[in-house]
C-alpha positions as CSV (number, residue, x, y, z in Angstrom):
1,X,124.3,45.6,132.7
2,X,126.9,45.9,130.3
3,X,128.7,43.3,128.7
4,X,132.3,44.4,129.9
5,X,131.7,44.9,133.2
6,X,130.4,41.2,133.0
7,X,133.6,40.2,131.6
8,X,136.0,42.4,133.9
9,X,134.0,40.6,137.2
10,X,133.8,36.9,135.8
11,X,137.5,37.6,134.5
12,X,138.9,38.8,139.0
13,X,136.6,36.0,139.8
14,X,137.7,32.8,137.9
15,X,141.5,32.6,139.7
16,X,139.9,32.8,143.3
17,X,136.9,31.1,142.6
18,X,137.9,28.0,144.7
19,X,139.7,29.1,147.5
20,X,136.7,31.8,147.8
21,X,134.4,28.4,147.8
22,X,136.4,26.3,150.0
23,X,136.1,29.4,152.7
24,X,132.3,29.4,152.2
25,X,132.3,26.0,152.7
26,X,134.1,26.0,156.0
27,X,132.5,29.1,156.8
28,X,129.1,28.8,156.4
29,X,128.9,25.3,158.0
30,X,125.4,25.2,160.6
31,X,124.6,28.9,159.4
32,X,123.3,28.7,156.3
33,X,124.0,27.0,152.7
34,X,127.3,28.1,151.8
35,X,126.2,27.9,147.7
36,X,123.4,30.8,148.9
37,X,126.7,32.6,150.9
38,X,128.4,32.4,147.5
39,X,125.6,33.6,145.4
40,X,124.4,36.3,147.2
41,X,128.4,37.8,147.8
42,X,128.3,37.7,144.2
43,X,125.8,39.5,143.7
44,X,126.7,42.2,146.2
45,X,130.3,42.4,145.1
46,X,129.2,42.7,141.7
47,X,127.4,46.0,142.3
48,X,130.2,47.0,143.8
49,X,133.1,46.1,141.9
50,X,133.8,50.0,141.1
51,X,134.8,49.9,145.3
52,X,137.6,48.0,144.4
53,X,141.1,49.6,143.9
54,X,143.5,46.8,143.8
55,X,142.3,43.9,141.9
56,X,144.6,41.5,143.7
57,X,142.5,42.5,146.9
58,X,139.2,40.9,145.1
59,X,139.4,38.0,146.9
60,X,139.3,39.6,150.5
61,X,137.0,42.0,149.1
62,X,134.6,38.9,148.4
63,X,135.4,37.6,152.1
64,X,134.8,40.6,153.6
65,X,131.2,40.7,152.1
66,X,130.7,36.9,153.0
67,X,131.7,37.8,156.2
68,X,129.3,40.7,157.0
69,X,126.8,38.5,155.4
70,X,126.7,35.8,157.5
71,X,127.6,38.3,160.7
72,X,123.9,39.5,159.4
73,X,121.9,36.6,159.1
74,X,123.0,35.8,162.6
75,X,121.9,38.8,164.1
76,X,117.9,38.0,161.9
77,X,118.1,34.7,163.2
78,X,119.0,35.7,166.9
79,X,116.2,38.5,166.3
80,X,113.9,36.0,165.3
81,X,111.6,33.8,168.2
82,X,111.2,31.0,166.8
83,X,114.2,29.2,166.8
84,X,115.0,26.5,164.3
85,X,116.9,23.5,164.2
86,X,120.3,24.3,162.7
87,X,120.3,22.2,158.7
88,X,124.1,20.1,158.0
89,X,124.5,20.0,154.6
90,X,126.0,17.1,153.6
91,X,128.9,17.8,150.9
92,X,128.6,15.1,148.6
93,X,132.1,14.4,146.2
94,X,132.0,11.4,144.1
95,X,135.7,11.2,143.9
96,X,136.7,11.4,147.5
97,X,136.2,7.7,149.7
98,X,133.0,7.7,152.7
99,X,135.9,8.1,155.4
100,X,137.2,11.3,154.1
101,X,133.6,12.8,153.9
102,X,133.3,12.0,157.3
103,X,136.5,13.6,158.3
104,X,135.0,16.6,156.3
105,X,131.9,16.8,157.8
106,X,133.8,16.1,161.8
107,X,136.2,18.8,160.7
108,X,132.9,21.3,159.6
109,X,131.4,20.1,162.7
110,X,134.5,21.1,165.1
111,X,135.3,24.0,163.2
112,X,131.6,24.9,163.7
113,X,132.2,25.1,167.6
114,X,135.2,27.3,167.7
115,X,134.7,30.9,168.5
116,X,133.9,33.0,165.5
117,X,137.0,34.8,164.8
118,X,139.5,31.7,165.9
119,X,137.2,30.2,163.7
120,X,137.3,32.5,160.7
121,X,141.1,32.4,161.2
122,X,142.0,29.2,161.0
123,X,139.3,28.9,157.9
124,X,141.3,31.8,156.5
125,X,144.9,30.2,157.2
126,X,144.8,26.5,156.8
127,X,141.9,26.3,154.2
128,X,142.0,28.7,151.9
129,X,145.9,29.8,152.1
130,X,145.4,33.2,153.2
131,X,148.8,34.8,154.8
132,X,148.7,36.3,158.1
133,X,149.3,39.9,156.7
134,X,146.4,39.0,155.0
135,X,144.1,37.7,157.4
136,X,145.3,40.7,159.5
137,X,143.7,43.0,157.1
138,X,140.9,40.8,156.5
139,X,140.1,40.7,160.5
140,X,141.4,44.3,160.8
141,X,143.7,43.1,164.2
142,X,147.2,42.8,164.6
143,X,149.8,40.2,163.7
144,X,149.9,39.6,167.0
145,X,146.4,38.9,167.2
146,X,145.7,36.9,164.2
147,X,148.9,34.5,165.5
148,X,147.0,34.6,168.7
149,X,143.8,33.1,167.1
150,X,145.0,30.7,165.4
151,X,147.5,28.9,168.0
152,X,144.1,28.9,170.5
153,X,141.7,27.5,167.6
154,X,144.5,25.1,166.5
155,X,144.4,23.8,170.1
156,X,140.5,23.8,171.1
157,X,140.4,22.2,167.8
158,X,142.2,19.3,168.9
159,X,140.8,19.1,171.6
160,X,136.8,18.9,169.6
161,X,138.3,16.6,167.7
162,X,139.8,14.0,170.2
163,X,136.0,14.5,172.4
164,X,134.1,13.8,169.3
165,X,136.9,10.7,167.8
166,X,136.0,9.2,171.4
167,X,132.1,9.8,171.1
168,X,132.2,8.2,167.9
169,X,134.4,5.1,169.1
170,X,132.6,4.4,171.8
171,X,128.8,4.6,170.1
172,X,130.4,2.0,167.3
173,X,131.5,-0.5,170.4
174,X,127.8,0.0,171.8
């Protein structure tokens, strides 16, 4: 492994490093760890770095990889018979309050129950900034499409949200 190729990778990967997390972290949420999502994209996209053409596409480069990543460990798992119980992580961050970690986590929660590709877009476009030519490319659909996904997930979303607000309000009175 040679030292500038080490350099070249660590040097696309700093500037996108936390948007490429906070997608992981939304991403990821009820499928598997999102720092093992991140680590083994990595690892992939560092063997093949020499795929890339444009370095300002490294960034959906590494979501593209997340993305067949986890689109694979769902297939293993649905391949799998034993089923197990899906593992929250809890996202621990000293500086935010208790409430917002639990707006986090009903977010990660209602986010989790959306339909993969709303889901995907609206992790795309309201999380991690991504532009709708952008996530177009990334979800390889039209403008039309992509506008499409996220103006139903915005709405189911609500709608998660409000159910499980009104779960959680009525369990405290209880």
């Amino acid at each position: 492994m040679s030292k500038t190729k080490q350099t070249h990778f660590l040097r696309l990967y700093e500037p996108v490093h936390h948007r490429f997390e906070k997608f992981c972290r939304a991403r990821a949420f009820g499928d598997m760890p999102y720092e093992d999502l991140i680590n083994e994209t990595l690892l992939i996209a560092f063997k093949k770095m020499t795929e890339i053409k444009d370095e300002r596409a490294f960034l959906p480069f590494l979501i593209g990889i997340s993305t067949r990543l986890l689109a694979n460990s769902k297939r293993k798992k649905r391949a799998e018979t034993v089923e197990e119980p899906a593992i929250f992580n809890n996202y621990p961050d000293p500086v935010n309050h208790i409430e917002k970690q639990f707006e986090i986590e009903l977010l990660h929660q209602s986010l989790a129950q959306l339909p993969e590709q709303q889901r995907e877009a609206i992790i795309l476009f309201e999380l991690t900034g991504f532009s709708i030519k952008e996530i177009m490319a990334i979800q390889n659909c039209g403008m039309s499409a992509v506008k499409q996904r996220l103006a139903r997930g915005r709405k189911e979303l609500a709608k998660i949200v409000k159910s499980q607000m009104e779960v959680k309000i009525v369990s405290k009175k209880n």
